[in-house]
C-alpha positions in Angstrom: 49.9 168.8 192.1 49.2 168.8 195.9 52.2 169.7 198.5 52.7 166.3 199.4 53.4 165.3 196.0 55.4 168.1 195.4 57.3 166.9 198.4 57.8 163.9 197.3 59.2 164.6 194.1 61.8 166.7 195.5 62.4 164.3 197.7 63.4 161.8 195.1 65.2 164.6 192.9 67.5 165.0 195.5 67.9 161.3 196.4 65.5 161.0 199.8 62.9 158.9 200.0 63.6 155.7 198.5 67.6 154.9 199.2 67.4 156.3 202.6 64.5 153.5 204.1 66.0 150.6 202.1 69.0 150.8 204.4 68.8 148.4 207.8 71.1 146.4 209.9 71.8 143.2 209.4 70.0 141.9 211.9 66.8 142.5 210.5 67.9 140.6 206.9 66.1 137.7 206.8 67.5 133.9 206.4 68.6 133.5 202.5 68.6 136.8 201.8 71.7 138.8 200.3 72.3 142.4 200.8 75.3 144.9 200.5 77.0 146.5 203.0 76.5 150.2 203.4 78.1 151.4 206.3 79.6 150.1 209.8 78.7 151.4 212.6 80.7 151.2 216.1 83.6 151.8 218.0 87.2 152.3 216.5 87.9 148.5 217.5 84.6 146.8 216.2 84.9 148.4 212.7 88.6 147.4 212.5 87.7 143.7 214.2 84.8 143.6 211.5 86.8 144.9 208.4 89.4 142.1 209.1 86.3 139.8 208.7 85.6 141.1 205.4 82.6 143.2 206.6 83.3 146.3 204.3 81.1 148.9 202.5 80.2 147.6 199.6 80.5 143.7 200.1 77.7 141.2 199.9 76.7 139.2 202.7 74.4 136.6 202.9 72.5 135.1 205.8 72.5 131.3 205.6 70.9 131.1 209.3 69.5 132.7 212.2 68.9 131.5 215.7 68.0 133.7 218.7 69.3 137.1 216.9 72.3 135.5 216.5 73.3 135.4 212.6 76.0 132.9 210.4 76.6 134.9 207.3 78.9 134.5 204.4 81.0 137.1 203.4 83.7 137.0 201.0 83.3 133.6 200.6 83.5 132.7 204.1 81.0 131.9 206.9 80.9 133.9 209.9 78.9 133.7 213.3 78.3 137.2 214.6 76.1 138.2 217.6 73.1 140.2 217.5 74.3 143.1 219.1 77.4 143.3 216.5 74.9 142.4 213.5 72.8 146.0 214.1 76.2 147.9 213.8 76.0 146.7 210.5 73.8 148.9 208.1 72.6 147.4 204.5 71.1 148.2 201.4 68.9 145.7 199.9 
């Protein structure tokens, strides 16, 4: 076994590698695509403004259509317009 293997395996023993680049903001998930939420980003009054919308860690959002970087998801069984620049203070997990 070579260093770079050997650096990848502890790597993934110690949960790098893999978990860490699935994670994006939800900007970048495609139309039709589902993904879970893994963190939110932003100021004090964003994350409370998205949190009422139902954009929590751990929910599952969907995104039914994008135009211009602008998003409509569904969350919690509700659709939901958000603007690009709010949609990358959004990280998921796919």
């Amino acid at each position: 076994m070579d260093a770079l293997e050997a650096s990848i395996g502890r790597s993934e023993e110690q949960g790098v590698g893999h978990e860490a680049t699935s994670l994006l903001p939800l900007a970048f998930v495609g139309a039709g695509n589902t993904a879970r939420i893994e963190k939110v980003c932003g100021g004090e009054q964003m994350h409370h403004h998205l949190e009422n919308l139902g954009f929590v860690e751990g929910a599952c959002v969907k995104v039914v259509s994008e135009t211009a970087g602008n998003l409509i998801v569904e969350v919690k069984g509700a659709q939901v317009a958000l603007d690009r620049h709010v949609a990358l203070k959004i990280k998921m997990l796919l």
